[in-house]
C-alpha positions in Angstrom: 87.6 33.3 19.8 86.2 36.5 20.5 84.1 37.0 24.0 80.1 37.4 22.8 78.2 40.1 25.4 75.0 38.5 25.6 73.3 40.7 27.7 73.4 43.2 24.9 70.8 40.5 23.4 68.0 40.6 26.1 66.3 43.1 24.0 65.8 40.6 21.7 63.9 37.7 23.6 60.1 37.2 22.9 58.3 38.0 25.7 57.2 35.5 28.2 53.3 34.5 27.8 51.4 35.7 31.6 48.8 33.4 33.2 45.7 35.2 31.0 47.8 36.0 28.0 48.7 31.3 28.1 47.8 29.5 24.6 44.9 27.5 24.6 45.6 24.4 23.1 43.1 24.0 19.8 40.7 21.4 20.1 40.8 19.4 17.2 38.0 18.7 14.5 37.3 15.2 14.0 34.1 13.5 11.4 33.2 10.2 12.3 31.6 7.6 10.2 29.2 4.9 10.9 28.2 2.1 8.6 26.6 -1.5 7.9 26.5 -4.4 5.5 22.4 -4.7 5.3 19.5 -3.0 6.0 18.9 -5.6 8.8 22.0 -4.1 11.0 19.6 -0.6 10.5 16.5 -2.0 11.5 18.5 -3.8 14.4 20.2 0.0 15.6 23.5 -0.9 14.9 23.9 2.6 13.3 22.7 4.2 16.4 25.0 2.5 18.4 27.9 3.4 16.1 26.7 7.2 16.1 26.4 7.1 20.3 30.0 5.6 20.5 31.7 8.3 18.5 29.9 11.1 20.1 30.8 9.5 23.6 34.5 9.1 22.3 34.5 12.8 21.3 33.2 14.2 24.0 35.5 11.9 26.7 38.7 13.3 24.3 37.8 17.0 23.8 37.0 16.9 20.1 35.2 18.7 18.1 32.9 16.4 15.9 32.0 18.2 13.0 29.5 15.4 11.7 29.0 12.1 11.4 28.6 10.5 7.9 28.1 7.7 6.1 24.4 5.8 8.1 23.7 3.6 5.3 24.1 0.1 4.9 26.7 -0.5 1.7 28.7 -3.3 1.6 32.6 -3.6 2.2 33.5 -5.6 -0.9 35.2 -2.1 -2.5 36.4 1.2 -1.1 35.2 3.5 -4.1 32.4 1.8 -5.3 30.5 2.7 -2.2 28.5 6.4 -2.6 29.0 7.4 1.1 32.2 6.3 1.5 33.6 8.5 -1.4 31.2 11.2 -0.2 33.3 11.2 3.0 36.5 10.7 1.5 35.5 13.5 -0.7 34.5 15.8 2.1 38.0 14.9 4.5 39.9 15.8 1.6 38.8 18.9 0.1 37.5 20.5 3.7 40.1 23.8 4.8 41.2 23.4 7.1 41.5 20.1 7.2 39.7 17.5 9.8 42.0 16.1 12.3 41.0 12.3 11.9 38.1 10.0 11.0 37.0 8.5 13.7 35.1 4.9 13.0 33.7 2.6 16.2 35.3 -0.6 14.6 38.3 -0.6 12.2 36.1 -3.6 9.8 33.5 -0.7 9.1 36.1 1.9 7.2 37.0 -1.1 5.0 37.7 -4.9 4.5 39.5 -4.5 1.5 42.5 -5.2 3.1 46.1 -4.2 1.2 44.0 -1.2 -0.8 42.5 0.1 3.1 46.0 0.0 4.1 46.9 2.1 1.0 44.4 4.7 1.6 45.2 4.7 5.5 48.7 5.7 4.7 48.2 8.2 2.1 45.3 9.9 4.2 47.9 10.0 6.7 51.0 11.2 5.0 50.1 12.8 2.5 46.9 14.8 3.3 47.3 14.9 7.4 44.2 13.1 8.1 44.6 10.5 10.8 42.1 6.9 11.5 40.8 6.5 15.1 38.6 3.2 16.2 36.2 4.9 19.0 35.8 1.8 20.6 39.7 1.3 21.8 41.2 4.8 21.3 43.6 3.2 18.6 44.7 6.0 16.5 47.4 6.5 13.5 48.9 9.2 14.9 50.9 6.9 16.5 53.3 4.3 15.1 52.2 1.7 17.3 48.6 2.9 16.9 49.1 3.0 13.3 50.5 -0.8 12.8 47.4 -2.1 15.0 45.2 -0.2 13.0 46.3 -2.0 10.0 46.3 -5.5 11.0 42.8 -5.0 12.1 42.3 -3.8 8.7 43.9 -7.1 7.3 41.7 -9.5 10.0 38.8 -7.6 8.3 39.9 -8.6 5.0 40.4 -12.2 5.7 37.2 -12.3 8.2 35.6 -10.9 4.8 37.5 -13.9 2.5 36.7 -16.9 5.4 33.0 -16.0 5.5 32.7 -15.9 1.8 34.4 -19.1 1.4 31.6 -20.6 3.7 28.6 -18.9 2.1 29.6 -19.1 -1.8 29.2 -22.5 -2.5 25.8 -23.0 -0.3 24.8 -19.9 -2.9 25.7 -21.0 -5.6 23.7 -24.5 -5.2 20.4 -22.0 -4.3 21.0 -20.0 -7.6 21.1 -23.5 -9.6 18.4 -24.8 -8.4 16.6 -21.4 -9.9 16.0 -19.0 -7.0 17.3 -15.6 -6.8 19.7 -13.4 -4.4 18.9 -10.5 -3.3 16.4 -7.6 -4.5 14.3 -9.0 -8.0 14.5 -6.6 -10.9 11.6 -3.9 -11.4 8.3 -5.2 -11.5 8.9 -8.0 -9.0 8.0 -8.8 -5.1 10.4 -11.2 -3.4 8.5 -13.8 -0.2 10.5 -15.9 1.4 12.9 -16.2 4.8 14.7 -13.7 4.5 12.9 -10.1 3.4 12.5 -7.2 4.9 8.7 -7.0 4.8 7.2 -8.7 7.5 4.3 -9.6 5.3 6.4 -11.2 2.7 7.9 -13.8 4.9 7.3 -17.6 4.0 9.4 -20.4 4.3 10.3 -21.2 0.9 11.3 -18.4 -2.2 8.8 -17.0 -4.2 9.4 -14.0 -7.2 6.0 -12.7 -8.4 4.8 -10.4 -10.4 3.3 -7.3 -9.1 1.4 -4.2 -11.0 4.3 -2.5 -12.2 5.4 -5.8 -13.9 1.8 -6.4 -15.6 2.7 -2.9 -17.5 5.9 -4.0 -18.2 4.6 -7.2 -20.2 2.8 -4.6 -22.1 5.2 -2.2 -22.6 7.6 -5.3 -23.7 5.5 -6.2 -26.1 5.4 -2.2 -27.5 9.3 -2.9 -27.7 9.1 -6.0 -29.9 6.4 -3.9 -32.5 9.0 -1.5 -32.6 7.9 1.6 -30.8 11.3 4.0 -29.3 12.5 3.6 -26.0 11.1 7.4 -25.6 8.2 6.7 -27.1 7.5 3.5 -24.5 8.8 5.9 -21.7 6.2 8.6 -22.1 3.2 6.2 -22.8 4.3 4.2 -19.0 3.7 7.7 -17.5 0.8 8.8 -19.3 -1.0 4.9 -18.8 0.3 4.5 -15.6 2.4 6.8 -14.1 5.3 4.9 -13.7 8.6 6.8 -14.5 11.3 4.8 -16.1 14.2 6.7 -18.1 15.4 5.6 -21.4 18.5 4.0 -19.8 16.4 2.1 -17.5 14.7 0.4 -20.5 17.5 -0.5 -22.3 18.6 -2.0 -19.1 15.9 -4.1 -18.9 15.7 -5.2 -22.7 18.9 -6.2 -22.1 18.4 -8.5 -19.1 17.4 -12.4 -19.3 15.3 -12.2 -15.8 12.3 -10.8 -17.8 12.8 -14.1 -20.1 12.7 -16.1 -16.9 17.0 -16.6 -16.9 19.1 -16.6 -14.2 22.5 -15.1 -15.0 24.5 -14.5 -11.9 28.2 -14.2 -11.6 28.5 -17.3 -9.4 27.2 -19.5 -11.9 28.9 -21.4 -14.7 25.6 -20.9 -17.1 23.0 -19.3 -17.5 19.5 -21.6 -15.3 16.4 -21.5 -16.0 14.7 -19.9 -12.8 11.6 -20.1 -10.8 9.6 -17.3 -11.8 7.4 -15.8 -14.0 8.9 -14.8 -17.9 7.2 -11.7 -19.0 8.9 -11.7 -22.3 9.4 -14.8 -24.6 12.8 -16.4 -25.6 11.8 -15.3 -29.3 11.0 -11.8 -28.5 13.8 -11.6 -26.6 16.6 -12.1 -29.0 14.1 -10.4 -31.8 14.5 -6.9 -29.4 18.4 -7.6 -28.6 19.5 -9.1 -32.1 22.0 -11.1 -30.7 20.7 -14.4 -33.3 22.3 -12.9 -36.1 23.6 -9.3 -36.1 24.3 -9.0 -39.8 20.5 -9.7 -40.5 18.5 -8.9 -37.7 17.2 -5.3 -37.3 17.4 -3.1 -34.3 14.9 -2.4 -32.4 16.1 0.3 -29.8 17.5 2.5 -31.9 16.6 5.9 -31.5 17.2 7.3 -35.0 16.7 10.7 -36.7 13.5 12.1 -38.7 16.0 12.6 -41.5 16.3 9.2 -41.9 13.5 7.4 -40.7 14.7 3.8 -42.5 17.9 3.3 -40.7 17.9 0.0 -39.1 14.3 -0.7 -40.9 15.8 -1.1 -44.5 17.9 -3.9 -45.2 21.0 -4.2 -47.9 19.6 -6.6 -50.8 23.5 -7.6 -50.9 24.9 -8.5 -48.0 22.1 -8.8 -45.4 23.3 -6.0 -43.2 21.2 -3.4 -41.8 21.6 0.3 -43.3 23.1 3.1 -40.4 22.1 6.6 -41.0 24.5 9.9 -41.0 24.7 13.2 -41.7 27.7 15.3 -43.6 28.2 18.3 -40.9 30.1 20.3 -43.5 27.7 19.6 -46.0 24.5 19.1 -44.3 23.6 16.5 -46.6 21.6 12.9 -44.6 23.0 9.4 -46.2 22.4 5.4 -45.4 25.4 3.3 -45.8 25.8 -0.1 -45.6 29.1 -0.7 -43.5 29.8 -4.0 -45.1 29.2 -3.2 -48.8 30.7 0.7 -48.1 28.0 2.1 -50.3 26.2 5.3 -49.9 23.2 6.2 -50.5 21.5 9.9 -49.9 18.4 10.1 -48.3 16.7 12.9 -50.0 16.8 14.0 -53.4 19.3 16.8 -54.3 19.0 19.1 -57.2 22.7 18.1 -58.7 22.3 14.5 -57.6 21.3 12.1 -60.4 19.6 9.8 -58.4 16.5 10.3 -56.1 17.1 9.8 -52.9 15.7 6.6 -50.6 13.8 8.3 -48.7 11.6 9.8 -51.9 12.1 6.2 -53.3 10.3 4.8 -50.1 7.4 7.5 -50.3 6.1 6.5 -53.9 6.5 2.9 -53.0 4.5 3.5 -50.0 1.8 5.6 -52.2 1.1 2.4 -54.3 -0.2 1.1 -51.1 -2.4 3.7 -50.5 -6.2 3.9 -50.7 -7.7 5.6 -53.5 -10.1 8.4 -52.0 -13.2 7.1 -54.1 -13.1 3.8 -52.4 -12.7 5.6 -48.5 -16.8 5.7 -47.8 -17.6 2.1 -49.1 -14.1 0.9 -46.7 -15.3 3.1 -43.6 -18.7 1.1 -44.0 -17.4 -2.2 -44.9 -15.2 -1.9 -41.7 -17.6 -0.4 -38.9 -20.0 -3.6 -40.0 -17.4 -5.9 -39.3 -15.7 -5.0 -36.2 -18.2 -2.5 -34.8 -21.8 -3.7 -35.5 -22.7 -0.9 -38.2 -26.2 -1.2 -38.9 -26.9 -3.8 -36.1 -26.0 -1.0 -33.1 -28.5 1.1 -35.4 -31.1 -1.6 -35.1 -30.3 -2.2 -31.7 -30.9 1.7 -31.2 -34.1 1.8 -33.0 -35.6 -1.1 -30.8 -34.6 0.6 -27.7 -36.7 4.3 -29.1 -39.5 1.8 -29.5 -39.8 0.3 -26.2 -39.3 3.6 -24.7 -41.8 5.1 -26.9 -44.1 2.2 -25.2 -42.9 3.0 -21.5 -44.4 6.8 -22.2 -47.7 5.5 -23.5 -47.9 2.8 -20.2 -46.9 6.3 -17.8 -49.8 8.3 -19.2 -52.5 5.7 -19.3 -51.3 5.2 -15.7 -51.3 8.9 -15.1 -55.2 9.1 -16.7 -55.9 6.3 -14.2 -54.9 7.6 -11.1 -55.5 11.5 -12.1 -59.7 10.5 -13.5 -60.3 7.1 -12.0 -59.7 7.1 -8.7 -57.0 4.5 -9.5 -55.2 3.3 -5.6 -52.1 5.3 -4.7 -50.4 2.5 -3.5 -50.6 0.5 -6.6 -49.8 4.0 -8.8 -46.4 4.6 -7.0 -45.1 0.5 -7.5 -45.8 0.6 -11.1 -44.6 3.9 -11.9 -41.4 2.9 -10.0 -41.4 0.2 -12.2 -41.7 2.2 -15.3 -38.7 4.2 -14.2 -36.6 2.0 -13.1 -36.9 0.1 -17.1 -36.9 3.8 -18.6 -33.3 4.2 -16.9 -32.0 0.7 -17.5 -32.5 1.1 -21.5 -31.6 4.8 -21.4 -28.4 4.0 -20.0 -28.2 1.0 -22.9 -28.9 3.5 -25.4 -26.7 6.4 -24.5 -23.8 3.0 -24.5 -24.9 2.2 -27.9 -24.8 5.6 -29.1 -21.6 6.1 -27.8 -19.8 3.1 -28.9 -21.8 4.1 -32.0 -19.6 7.2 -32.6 -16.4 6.3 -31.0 -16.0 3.5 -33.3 -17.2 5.5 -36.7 -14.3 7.9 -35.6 -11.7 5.7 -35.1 -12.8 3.7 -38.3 -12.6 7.1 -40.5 -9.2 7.7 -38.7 -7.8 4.6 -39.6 -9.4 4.5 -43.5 -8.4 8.3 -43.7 -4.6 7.3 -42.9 -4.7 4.4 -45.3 -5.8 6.7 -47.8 -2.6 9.2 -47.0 -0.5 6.8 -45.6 2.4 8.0 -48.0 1.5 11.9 -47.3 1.5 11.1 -43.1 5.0 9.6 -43.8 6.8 12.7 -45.5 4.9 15.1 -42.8 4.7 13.3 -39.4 7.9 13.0 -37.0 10.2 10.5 -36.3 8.2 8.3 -34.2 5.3 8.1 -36.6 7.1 7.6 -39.9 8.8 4.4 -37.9 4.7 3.1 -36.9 4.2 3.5 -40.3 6.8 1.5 -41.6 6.2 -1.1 -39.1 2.7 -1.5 -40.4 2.7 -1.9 -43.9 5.9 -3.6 -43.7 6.2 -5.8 -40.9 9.6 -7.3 -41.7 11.3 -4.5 -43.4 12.3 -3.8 -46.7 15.5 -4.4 -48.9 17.5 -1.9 -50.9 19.0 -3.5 -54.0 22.5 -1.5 -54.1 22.6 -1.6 -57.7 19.7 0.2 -58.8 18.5 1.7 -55.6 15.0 -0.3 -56.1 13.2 -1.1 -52.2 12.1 -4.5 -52.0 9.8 -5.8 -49.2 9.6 -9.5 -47.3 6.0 -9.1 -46.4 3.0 -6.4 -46.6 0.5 -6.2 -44.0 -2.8 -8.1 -45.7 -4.6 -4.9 -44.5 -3.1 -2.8 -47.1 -3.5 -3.7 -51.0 -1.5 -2.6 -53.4 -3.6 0.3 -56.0 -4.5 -1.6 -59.0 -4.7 2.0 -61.0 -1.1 1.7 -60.7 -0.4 -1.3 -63.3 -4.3 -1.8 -64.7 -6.1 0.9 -66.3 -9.6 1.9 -64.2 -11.5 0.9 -67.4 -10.1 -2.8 -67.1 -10.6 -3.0 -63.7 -13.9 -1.8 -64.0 -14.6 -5.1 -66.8 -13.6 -7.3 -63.5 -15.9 -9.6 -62.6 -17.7 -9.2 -58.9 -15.7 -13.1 -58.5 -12.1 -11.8 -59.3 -12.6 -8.6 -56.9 -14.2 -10.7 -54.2 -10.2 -11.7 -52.6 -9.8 -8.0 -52.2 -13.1 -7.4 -50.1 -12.3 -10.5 -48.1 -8.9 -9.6 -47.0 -9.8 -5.6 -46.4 -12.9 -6.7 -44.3 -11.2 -5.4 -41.1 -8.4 -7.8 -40.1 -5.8 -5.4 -38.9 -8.1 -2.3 -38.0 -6.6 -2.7 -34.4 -3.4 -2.2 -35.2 -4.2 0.9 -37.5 -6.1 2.6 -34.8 -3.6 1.8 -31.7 -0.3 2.4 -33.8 -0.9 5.3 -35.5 
């Protein structure tokens, strides 16, 4: 073999690095991570004392601590489902350059999943160069001896986790059976009892109450049931009372058993009756989640569209089942369909269609139920004398101007008195107080009177002048008013006969009656005795007036 010269290759060496030109060694970026299983471990600093270890162990190691995450108390039952926890895995993984580790004070508050922390441990590792270190020993996985410890104490948090539930689970379970609750109530509950965060809640046995948000619930319940929108109920919380709930948040609550005053926790076999206030009857209930029957029952949170208001309100005469709405994209044509009977039916009436559509079919049925203009004075009348006094406020008025009246007569004669007669001063200034003080008192009776007075003639005109167009608000009014409508003169829906398109109804609100002009010439009607038209004035005098003026 040939001799190599390797002098010749001394040219080619990398210089030697001189005391001031020596590498610094990098100082490696670490972000710890501090957590705890209740809001109790906050209170009680343990999330203080997690932050001061990590810094400590930082500092003592010549890290770089970027931040520290996490500080909330989430519990360890899964990796993912916790918010900080994929925050920080999020953050470790997409940062550039990459973190050196994560460093935790105790292994148990990363995770006590177990097998899946081990997982995730090892692909952090070997896959994305992000190491685990427990502050509080120095255990790290960048070692393979620091890596095994670091997963058995993973695995003793798992079964720690396991042990303790084994021990607590069935003392739950017999508390949840015997109708208390765990944990935080839904909305519009307090919790007292032993163990609350707020001191002034604390007593030594359970209690779930009511509080102010879950008084306007009942009521906002009870809009649900009469079939207002989720929306609708949503804006009228905020305008009432200010309190914000989202559309989803309602149909999470219509949906949950604890406003009926049912318990239905994972832990037990059936559902239990529990110890607190229902806000929301078993009937109701099942009326606004129609789980009884869901070929016949109608739905209540559906949202719908303005063209075509009777989805989920009209019925199919056939089958029972509720009619769905849709709309042909290509077309731009709105149908109902029955999904069991597969029939279609348009909504509105198209110029090459033969048939008229159900929603045209819905507004002359409605217009038979619609008060004829001539009759609106004598009904506005009939109606204020029922419910709001009519003439008697008027009366009431009129004595009040007539005691008044006297009170000026009795100031002046006293006036004449003290002015010409040399009537005391003393005496003068208690009886003119007097006077003043019984001028004020009906004054402020009066201008009540008066008030109520036109406030009720208003809403009374409202309501007659909507019966008199109830048919014309329904074509002209948006989604949420059509659907009031509806609701009011037909209370339990109506049918569609799929055979001749005809709407059939279950029940009419007593308030409205059906024109007579329609079947019965006026001259006939006119030959009625005051005896055959009495029913009418009977059942008109006034008995749903409250509905007309709050629902509409």
């Amino acid at each position: 073999m040939q001799e190599v010269n390797l002098e010749r290759f001394n040219g080619f060496m990398k210089p030697k690095a001189t005391a001031n030109q020596a590498v610094q060694p990098e100082r490696k970026r670490i972000i710890g991570y501090t957590r705890v299983s209740t809001k109790r471990q906050i209170e009680g600093y343990s999330i203080e004392e997690q932050d001061r270890c990590i810094r400590e162990f930082a500092a003592a190691n010549n890290y770089e601590l970027i931040s520290i995450q996490g500080g909330k108390y989430e519990s360890a039952k899964g990796d993912f489902t916790r918010k900080e926890f994929k925050t920080l895995y999020d953050t470790v993984t997409k940062m550039r350059p990459k973190p050196y580790a994560i460093a935790i004070k105790f292994i148990s508050r990363f995770s006590r999943s177990g097998g899946g922390a081990i997982g995730l441990v090892e692909d952090l590792v070997t896959n994305k160069g992000i190491h685990l270190m427990e502050a509080s020993t120095g255990i790290s996985t960048a070692t393979e001896d620091g890596k095994f410890q670091i997963f058995d104490k993973l695995l003793e948090a798992a079964k720690e986790n396991k042990q303790r539930l084994e021990r607590t689970l069935p003392g739950m379970k017999s508390l949840l059976e015997a109708g208390n609750w765990l944990g935080r109530p839904p909305y519009g509950y307090d919790t007292y009892g032993k163990r609350v965060i707020d001191g002034d809640k604390l007593r030594g046995k359970q209690k779930i109450v009511l509080n102010e948000q879950g008084k306007h619930l009942k009521e906002a319940w009870q809009w649900k049931v009469l079939g207002w929108s989720d929306s609708a109920i949503s804006k009228e919380l905020k305008i009432r009372y200010g309190m914000k709930l989202s559309v989803c948040r309602l149909g999470y609550i219509w949906s949950n058993p604890f406003y009926a005053g049912v318990s239905r926790n994972s832990l037990l076999d059936h559902p239990v009756k529990g110890n607190w206030e229902a806000i929301v009857s078993e009937e109701d209930f099942f009326k606004v989640n129609y789980r009884e029957d869901p070929l016949k029952a109608r739905s209540y949170n559906t949202e719908g569209k303005a063209e075509y208001p009777l989805a989920h309100f009209a019925v199919c005469a056939k089958c029972g089942r509720v009619l769905v709405g849709y709309t042909n994209k290509k077309k731009g044509i709105h149908y109902y369909k029955c999904k069991t009977c597969k029939k279609n039916y348009n909504a509105d009436t198209l110029a090459h269609s033969r048939n008229k559509g159900i929603n045209d079919i819905f507004a002359e049925m409605l217009s038979q139920y619609s008060l004829e203009e001539r009759f609106k004075a004598p009904m506005i009348d009939m109606v204020r004398e029922a419910l709001c006094g009519g003439n008697k406020v008027e009366e009431c008025i009129r004595a009040i101007d007539k005691q008044l009246a006297e009170i000026k007569t009795k100031e002046e004669a006293l006036d004449d008195k003290y002015l010409f007669e040399g009537f005391p001063k003393e005496k003068y200034d208690t009886m003119t107080a007097k006077l003043n003080t019984e001028k004020a008192r009906l004054q402020v009776e009066k201008d009540e009177l008066l008030k109520k007075s036109s406030n009720s003639y208003e809403e009374v005109e409202n309501a007659i002048d909507t019966i008199c167009k109830t048919h014309i608000y329904w074509k002209l009014e948006d989604l949420e008013t059509k659907k009031r409508i509806q609701e009011l003169v037909f209370p339990q829906g109506i049918l569609i006969n799929p055979e001749n398109r005809e709407v059939l109804t279950h029940e009419t609100n007593p308030f409205f009656v059906k024109n007579p002009c329609n079947s019965i010439s006026c001259e006939e009607e006119k030959e009625k005795s005051k005896v055959e038209n009495q029913p009418y004035s009977q059942s008109v005098a006034g008995m749903r007036i409250e509905l007309m003026t709050s629902g509409l």
